[in-house]
PDB file of N, CA, C and O in Angstrom, chain B, residues numbered from 101:
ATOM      1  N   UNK B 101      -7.191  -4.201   0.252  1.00  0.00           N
ATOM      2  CA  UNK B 101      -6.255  -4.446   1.338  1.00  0.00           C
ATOM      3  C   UNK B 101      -6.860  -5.352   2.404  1.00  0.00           C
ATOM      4  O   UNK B 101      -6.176  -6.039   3.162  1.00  0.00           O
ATOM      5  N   UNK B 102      -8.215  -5.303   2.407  1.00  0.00           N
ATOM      6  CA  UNK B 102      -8.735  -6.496   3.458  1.00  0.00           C
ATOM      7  C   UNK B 102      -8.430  -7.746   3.186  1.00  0.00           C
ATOM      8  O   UNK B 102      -8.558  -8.445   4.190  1.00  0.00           O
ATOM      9  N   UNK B 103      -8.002  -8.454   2.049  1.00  0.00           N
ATOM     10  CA  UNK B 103      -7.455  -9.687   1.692  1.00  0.00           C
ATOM     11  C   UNK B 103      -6.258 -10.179   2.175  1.00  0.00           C
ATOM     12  O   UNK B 103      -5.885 -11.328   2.413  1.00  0.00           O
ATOM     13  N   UNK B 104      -5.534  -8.714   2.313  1.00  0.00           N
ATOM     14  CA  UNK B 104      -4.320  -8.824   3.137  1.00  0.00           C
ATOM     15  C   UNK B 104      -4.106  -9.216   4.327  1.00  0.00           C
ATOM     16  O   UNK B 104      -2.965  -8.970   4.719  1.00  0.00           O
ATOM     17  N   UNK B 105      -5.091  -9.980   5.392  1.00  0.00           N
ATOM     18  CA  UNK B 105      -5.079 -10.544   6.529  1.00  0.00           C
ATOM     19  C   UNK B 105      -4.902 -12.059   5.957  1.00  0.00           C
ATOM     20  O   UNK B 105      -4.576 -12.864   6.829  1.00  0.00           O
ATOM     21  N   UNK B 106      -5.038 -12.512   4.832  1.00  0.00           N
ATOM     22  CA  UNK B 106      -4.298 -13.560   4.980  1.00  0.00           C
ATOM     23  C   UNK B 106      -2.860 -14.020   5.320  1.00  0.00           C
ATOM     24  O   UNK B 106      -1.995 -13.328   4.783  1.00  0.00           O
ATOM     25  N   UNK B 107      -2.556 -14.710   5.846  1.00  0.00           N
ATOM     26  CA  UNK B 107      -0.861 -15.381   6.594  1.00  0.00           C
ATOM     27  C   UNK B 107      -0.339 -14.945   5.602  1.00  0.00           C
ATOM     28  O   UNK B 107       0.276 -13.896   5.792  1.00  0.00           O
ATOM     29  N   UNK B 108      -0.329 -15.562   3.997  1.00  0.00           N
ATOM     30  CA  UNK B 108       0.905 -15.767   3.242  1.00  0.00           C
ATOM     31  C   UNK B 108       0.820 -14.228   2.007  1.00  0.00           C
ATOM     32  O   UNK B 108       1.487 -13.856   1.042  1.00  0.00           O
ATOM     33  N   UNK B 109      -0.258 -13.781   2.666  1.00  0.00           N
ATOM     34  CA  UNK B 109       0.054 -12.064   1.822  1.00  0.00           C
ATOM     35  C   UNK B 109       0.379 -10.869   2.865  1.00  0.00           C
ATOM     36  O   UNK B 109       0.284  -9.658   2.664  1.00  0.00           O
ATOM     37  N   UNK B 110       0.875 -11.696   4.284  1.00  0.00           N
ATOM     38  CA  UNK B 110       0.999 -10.307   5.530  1.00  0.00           C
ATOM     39  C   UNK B 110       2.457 -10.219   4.762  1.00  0.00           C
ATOM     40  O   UNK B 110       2.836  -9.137   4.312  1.00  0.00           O
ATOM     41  N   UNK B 111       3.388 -11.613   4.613  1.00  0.00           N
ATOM     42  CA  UNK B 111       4.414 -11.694   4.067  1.00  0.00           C
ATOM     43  C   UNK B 111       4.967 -10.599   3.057  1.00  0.00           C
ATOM     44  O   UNK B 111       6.105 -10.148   2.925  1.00  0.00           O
ATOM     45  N   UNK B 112       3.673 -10.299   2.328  1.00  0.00           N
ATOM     46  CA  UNK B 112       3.963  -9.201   0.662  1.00  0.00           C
ATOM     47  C   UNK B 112       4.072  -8.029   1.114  1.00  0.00           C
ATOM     48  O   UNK B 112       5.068  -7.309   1.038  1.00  0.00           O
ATOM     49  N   UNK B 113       2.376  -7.631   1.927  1.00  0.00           N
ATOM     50  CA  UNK B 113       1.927  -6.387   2.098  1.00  0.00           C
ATOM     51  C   UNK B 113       0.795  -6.283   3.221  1.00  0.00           C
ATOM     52  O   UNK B 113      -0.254  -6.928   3.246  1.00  0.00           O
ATOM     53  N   UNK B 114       1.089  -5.643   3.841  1.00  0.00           N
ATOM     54  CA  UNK B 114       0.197  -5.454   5.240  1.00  0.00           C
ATOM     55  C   UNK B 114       0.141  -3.941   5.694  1.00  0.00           C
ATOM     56  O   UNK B 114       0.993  -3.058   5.592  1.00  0.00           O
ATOM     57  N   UNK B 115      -1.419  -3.917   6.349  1.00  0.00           N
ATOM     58  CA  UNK B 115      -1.409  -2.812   7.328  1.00  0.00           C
ATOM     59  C   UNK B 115      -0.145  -2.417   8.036  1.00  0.00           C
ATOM     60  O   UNK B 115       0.728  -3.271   8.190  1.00  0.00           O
ATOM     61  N   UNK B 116       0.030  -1.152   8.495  1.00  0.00           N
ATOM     62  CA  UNK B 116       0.725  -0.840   9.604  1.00  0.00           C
ATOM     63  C   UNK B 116       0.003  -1.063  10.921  1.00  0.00           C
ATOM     64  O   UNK B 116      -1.128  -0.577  10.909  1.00  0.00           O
ATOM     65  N   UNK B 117       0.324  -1.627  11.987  1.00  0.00           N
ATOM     66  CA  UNK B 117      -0.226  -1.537  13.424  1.00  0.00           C
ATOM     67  C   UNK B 117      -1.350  -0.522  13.372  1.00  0.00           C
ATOM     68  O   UNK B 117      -2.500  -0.922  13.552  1.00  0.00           O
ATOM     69  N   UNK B 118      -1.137   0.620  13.166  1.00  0.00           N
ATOM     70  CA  UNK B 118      -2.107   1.850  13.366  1.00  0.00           C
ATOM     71  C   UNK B 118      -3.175   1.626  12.226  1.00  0.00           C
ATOM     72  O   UNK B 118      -4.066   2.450  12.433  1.00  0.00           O
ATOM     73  N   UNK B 119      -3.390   1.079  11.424  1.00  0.00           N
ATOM     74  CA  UNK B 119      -4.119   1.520  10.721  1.00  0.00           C
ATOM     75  C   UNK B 119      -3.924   2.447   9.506  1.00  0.00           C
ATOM     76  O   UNK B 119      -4.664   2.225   8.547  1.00  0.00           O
ATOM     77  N   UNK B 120      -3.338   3.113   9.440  1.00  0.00           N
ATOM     78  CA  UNK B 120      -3.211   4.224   8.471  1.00  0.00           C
ATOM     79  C   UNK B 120      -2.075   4.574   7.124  1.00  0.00           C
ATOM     80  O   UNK B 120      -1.697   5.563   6.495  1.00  0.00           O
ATOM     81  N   UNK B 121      -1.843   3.208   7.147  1.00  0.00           N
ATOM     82  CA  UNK B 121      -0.384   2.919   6.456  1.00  0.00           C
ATOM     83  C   UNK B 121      -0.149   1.514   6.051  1.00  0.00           C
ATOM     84  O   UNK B 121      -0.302   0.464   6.675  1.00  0.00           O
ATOM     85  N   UNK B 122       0.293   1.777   4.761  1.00  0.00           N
ATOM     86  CA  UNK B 122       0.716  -0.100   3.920  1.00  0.00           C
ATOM     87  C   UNK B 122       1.485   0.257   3.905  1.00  0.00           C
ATOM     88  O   UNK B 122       1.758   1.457   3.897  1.00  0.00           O
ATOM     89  N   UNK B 123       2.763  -1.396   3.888  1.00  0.00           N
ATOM     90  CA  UNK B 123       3.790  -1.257   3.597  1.00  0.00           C
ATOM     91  C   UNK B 123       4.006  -2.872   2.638  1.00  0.00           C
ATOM     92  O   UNK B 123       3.631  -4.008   2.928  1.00  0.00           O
ATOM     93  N   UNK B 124       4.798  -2.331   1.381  1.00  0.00           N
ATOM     94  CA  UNK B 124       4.882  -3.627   1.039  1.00  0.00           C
ATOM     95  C   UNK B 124       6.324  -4.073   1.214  1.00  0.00           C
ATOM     96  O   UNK B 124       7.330  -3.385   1.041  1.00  0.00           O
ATOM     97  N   UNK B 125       6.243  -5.387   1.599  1.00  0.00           N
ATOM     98  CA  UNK B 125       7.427  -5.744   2.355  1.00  0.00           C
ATOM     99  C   UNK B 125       8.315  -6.697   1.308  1.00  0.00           C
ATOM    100  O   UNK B 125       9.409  -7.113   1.689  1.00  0.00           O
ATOM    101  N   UNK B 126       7.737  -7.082  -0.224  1.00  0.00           N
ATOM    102  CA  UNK B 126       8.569  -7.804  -0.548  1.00  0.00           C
ATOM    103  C   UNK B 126       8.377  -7.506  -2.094  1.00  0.00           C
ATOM    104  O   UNK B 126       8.364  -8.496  -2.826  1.00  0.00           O
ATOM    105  N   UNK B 127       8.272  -6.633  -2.501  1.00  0.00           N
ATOM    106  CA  UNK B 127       8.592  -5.672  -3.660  1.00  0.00           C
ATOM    107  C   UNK B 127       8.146  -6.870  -5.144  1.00  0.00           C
ATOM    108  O   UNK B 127       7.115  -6.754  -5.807  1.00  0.00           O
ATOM    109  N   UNK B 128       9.246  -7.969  -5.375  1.00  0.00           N
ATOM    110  CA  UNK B 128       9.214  -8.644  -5.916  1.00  0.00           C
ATOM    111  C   UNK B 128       7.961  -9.441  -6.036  1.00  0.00           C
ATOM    112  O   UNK B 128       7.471  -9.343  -7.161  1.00  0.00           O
ATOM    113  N   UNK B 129       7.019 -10.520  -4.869  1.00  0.00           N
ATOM    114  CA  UNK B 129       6.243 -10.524  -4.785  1.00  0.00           C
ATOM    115  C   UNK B 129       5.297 -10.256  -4.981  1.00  0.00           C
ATOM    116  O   UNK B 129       4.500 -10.994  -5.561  1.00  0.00           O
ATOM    117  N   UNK B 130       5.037  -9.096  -4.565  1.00  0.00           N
ATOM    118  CA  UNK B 130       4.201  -8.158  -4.782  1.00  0.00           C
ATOM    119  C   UNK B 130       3.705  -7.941  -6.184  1.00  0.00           C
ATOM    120  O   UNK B 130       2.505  -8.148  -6.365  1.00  0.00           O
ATOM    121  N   UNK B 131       4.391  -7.582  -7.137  1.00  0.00           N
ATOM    122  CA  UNK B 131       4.537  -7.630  -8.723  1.00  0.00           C
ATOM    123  C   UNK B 131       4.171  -8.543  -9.066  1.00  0.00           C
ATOM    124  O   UNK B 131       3.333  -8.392  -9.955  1.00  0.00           O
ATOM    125  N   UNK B 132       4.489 -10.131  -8.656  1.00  0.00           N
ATOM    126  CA  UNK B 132       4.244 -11.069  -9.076  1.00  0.00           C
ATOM    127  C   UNK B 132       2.797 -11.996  -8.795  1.00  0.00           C
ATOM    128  O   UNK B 132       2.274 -12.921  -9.416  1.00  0.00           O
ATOM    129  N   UNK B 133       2.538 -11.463  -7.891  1.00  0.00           N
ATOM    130  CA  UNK B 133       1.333 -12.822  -7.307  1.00  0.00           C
ATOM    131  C   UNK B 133      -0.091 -11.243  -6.935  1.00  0.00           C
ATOM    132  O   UNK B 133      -1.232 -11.356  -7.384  1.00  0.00           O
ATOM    133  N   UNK B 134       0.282 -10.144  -6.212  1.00  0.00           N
ATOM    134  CA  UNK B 134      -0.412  -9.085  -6.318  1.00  0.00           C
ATOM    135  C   UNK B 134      -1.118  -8.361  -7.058  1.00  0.00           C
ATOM    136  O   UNK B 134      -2.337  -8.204  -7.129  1.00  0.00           O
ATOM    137  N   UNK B 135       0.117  -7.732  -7.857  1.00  0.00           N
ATOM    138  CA  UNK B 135      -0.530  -6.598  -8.937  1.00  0.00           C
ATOM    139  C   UNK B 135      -1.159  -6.897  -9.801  1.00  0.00           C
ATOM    140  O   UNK B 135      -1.926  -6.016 -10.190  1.00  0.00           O
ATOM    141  N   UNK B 136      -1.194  -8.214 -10.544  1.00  0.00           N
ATOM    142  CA  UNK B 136      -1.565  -9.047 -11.713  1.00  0.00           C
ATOM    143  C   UNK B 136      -3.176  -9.601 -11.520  1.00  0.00           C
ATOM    144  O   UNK B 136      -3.843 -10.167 -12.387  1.00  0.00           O
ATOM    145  N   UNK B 137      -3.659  -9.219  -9.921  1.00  0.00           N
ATOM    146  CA  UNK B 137      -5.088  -9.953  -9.272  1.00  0.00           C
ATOM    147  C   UNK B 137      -5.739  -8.323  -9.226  1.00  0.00           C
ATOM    148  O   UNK B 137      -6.931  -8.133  -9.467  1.00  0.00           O
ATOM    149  N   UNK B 138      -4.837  -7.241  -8.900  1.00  0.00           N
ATOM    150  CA  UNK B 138      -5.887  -6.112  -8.632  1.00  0.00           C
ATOM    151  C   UNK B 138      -5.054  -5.070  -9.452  1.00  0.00           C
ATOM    152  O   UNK B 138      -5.798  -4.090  -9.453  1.00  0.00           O
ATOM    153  N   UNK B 139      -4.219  -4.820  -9.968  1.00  0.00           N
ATOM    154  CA  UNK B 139      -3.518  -3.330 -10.868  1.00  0.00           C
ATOM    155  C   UNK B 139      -3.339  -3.992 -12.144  1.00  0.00           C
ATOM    156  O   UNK B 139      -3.276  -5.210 -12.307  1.00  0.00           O
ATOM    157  N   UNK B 140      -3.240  -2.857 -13.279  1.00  0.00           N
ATOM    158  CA  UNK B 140      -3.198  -2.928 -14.392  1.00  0.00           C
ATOM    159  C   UNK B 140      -1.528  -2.739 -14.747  1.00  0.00           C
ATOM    160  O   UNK B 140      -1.013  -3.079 -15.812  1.00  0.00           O
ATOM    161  N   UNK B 141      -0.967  -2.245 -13.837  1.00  0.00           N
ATOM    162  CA  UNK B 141       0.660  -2.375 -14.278  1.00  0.00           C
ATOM    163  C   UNK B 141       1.432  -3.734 -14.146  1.00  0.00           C
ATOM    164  O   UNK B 141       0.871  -4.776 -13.808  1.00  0.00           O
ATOM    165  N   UNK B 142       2.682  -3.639 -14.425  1.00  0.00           N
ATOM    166  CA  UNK B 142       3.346  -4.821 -14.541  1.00  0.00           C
ATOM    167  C   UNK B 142       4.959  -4.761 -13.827  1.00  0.00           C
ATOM    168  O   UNK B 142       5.927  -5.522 -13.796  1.00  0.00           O
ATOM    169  N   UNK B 143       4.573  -3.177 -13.201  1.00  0.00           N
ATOM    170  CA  UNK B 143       6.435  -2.760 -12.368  1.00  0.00           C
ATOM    171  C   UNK B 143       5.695  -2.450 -11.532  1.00  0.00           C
ATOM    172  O   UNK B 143       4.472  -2.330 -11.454  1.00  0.00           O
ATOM    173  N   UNK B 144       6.983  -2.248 -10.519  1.00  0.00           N
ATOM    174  CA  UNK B 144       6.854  -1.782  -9.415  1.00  0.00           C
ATOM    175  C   UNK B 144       6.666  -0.373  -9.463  1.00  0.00           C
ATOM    176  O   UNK B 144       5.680   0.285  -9.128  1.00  0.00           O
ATOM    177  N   UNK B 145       7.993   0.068 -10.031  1.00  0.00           N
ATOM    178  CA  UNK B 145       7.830   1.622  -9.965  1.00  0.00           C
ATOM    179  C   UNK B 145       6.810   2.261 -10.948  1.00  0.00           C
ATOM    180  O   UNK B 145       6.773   3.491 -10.995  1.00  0.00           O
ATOM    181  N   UNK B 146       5.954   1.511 -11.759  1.00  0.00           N
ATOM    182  CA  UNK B 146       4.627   2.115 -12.027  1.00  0.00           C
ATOM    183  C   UNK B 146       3.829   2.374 -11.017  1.00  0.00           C
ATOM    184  O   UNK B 146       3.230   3.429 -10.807  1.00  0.00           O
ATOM    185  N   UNK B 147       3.820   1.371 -10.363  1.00  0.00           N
ATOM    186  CA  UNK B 147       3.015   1.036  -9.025  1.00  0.00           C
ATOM    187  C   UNK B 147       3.095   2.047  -7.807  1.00  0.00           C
ATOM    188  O   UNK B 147       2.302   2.297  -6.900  1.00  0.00           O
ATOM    189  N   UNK B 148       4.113   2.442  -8.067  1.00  0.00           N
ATOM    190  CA  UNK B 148       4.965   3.699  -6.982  1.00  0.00           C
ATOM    191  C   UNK B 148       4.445   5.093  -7.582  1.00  0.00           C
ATOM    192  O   UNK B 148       4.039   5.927  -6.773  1.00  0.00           O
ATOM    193  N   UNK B 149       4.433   5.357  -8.767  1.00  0.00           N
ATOM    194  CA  UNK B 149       3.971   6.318  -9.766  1.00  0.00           C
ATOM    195  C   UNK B 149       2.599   6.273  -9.505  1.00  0.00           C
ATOM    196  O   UNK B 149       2.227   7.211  -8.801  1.00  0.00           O
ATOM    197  N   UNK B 150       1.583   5.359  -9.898  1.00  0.00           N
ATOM    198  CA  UNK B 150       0.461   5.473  -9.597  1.00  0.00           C
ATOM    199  C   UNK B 150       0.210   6.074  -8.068  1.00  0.00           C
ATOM    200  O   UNK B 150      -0.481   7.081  -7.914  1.00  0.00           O
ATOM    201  N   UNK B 151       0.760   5.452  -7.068  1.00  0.00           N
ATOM    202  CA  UNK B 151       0.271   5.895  -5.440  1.00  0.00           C
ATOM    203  C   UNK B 151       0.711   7.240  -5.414  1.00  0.00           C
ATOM    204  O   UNK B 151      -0.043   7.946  -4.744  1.00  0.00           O
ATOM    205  N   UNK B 152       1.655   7.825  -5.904  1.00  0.00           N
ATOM    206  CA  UNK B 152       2.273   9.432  -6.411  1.00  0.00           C
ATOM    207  C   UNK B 152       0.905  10.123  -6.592  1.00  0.00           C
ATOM    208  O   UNK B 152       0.232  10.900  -5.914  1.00  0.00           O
ATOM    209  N   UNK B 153       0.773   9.512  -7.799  1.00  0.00           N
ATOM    210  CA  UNK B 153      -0.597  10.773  -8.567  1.00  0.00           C
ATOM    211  C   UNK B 153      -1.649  10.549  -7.871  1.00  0.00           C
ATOM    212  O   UNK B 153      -2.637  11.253  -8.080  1.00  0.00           O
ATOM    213  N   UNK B 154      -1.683   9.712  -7.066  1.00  0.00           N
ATOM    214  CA  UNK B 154      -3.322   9.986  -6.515  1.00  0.00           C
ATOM    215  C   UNK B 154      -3.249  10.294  -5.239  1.00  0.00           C
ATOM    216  O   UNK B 154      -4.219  10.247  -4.482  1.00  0.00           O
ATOM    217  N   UNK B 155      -1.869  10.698  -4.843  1.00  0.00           N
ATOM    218  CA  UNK B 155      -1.420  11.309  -3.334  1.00  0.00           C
ATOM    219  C   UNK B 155      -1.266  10.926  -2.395  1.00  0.00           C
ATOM    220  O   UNK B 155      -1.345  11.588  -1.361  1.00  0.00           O
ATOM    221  N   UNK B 156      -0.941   9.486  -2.484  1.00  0.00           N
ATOM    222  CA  UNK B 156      -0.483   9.015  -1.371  1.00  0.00           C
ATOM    223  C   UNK B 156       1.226   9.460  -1.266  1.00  0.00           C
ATOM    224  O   UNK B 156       2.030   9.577  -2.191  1.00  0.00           O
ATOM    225  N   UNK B 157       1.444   9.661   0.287  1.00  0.00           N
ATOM    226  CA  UNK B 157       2.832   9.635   0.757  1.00  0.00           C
ATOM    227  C   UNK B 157       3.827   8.390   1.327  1.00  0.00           C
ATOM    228  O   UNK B 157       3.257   7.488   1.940  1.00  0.00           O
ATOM    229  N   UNK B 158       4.909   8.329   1.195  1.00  0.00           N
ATOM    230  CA  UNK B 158       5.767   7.694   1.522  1.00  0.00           C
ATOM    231  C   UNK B 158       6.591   8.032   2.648  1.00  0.00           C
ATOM    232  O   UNK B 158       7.485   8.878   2.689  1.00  0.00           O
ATOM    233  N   UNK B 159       6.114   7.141   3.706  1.00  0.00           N
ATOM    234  CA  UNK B 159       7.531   7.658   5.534  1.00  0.00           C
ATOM    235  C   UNK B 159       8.899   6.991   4.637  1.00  0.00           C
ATOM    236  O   UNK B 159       9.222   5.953   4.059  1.00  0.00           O
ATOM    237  N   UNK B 160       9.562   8.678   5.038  1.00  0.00           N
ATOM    238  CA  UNK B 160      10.689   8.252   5.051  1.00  0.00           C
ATOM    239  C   UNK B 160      11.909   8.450   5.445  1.00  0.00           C
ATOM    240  O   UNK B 160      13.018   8.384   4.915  1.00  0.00           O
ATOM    241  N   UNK B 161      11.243   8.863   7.119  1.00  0.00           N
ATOM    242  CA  UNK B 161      11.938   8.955   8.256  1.00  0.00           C
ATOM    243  C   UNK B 161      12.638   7.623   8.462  1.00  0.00           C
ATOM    244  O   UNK B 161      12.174   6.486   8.376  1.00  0.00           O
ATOM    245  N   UNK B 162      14.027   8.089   8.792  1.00  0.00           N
ATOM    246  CA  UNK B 162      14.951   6.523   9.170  1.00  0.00           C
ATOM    247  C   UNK B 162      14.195   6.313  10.457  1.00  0.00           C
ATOM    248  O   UNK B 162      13.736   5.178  10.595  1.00  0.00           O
ATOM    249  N   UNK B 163      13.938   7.307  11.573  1.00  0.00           N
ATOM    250  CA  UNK B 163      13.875   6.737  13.056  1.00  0.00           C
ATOM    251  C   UNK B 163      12.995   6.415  13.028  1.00  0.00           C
ATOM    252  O   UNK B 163      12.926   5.710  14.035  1.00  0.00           O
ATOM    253  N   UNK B 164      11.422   6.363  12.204  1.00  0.00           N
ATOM    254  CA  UNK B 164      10.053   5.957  12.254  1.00  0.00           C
ATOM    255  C   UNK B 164       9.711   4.443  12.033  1.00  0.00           C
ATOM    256  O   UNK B 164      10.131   3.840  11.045  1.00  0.00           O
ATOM    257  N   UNK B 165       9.074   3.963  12.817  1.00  0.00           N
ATOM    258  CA  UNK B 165       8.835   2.569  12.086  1.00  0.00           C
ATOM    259  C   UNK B 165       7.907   2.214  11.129  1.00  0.00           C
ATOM    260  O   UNK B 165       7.585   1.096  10.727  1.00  0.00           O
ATOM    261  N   UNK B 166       7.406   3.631  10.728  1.00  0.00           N
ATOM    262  CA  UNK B 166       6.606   3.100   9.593  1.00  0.00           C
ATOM    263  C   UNK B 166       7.758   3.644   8.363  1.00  0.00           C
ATOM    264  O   UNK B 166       7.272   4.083   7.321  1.00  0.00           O
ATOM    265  N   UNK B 167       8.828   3.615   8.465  1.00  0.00           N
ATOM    266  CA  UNK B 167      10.003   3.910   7.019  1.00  0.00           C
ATOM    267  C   UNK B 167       9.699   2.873   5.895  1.00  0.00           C
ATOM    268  O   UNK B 167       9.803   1.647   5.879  1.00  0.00           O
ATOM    269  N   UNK B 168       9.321   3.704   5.033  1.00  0.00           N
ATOM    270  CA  UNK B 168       8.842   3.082   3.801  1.00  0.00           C
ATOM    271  C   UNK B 168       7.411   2.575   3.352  1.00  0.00           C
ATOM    272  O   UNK B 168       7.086   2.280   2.202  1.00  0.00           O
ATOM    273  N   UNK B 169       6.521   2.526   4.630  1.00  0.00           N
ATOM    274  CA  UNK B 169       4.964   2.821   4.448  1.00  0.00           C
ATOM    275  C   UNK B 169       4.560   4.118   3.463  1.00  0.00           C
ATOM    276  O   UNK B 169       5.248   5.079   3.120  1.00  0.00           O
ATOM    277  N   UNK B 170       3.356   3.813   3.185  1.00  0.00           N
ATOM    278  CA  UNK B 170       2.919   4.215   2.342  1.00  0.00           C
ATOM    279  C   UNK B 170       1.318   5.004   2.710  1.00  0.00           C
ATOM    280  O   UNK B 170       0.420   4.283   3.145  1.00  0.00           O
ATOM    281  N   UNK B 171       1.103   6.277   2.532  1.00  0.00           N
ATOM    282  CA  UNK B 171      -0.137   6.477   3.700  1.00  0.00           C
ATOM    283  C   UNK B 171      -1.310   7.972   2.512  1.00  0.00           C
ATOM    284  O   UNK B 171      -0.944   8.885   1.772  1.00  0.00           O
ATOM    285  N   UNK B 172      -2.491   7.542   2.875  1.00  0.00           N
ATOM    286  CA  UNK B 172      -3.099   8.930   2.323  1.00  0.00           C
ATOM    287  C   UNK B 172      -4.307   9.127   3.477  1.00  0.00           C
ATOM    288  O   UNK B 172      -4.836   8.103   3.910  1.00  0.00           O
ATOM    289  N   UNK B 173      -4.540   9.827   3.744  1.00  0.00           N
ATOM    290  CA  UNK B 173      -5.589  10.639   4.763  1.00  0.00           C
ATOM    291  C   UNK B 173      -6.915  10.124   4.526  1.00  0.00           C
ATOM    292  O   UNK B 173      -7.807  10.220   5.369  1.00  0.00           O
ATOM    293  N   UNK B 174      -7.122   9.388   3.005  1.00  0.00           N
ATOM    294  CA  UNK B 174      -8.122   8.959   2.878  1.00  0.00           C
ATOM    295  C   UNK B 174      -8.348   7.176   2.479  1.00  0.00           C
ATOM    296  O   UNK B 174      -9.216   6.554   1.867  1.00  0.00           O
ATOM    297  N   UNK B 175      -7.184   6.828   3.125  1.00  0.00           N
ATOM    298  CA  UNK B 175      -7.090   5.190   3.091  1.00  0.00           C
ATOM    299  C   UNK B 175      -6.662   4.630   4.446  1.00  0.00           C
ATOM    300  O   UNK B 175      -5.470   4.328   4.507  1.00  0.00           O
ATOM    301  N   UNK B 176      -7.356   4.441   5.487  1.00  0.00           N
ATOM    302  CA  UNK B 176      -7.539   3.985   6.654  1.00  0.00           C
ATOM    303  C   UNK B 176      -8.322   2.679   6.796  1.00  0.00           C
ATOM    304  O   UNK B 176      -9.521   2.731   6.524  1.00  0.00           O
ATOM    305  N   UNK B 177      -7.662   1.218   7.289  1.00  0.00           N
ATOM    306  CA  UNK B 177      -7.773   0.245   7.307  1.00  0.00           C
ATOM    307  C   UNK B 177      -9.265   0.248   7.744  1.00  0.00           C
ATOM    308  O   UNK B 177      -9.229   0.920   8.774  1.00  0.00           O
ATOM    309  N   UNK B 178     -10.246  -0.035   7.591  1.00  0.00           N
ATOM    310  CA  UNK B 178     -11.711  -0.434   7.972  1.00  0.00           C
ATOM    311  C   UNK B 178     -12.819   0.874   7.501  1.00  0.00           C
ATOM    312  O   UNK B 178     -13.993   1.069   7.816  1.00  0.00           O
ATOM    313  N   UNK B 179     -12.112   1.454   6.835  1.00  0.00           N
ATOM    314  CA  UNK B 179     -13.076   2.618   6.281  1.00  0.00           C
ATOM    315  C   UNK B 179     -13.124   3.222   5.136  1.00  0.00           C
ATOM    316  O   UNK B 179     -12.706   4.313   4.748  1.00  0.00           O
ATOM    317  N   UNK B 180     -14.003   1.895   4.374  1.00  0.00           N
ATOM    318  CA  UNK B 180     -13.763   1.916   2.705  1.00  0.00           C
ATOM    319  C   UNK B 180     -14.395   3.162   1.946  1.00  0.00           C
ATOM    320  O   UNK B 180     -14.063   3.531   0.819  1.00  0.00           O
ATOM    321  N   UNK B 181     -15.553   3.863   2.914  1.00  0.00           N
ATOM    322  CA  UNK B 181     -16.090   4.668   2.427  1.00  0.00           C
ATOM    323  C   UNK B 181     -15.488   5.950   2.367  1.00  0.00           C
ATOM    324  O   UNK B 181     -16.181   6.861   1.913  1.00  0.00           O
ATOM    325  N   UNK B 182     -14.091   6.248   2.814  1.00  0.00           N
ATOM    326  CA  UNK B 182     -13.067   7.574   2.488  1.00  0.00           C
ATOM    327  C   UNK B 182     -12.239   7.489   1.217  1.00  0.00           C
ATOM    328  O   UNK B 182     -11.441   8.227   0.638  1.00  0.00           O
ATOM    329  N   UNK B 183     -12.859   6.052   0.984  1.00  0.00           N
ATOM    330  CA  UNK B 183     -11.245   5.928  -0.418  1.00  0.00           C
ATOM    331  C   UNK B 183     -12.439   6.485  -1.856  1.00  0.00           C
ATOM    332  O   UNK B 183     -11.966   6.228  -2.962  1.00  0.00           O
ATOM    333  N   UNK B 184     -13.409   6.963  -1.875  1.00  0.00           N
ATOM    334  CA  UNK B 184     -13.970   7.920  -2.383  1.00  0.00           C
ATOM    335  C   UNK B 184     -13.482   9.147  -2.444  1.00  0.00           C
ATOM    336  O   UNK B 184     -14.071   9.775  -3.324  1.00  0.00           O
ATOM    337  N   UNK B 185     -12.719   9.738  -1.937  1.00  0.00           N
ATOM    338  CA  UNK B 185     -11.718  11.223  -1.653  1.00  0.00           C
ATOM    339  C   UNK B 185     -10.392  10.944  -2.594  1.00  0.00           C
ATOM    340  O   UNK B 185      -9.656  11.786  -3.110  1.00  0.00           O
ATOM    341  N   UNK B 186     -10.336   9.927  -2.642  1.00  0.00           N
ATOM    342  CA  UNK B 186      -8.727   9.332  -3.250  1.00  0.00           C
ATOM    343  C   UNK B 186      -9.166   9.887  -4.813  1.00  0.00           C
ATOM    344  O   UNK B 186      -9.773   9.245  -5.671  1.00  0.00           O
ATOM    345  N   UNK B 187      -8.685  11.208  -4.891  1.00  0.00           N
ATOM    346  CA  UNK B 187      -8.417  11.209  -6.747  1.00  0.00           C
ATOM    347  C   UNK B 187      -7.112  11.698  -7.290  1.00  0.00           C
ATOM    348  O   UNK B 187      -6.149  12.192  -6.703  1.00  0.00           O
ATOM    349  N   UNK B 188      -7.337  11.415  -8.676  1.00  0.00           N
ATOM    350  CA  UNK B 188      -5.830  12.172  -9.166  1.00  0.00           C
ATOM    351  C   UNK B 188      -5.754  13.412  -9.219  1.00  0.00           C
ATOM    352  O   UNK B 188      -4.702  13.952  -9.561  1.00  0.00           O
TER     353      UNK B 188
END
């Protein structure tokens, strides 16, 4: 996700403000120019399946602005050494 500070991938998928939350913003994209450089799937909703089993959650509060972020307790923007906790 640190690659994701480039301009033309904030477009796909980016941090949330806080830190503690991705959101991918252009689904299609994403599949196409993304998953194919770092995941072994080829859908989206594999892709959705995978973040499932290894426990990440999905906001999906309408009034929240992180609706439709994507978040696990142990994937926080600048602290690679928690995504060691991340299992299935």
């Amino acid at each position: 996700m640190e690659k994701e500070n480039k301009l033309e991938l904030k477009q796909i998928v980016s941090w949330m403000p806080h830190g503690k939350a991705f959101k991918v913003h252009n689904p299609t994209d994403f599949v196409n120019y993304i998953m194919p450089q770092f995941f072994s799937q080829s859908k989206y909703t594999s892709f959705q399946r995978q973040l499932n089993m290894y426990g990440f959650q999905r906001f999906s509060s309408r009034c929240s602005k992180d609706k439709g972020a994507y978040y696990h307790t142990n994937f926080i923007r600048g602290s690679r050494h928690l995504c060691r906790g991340i299992i299935r």
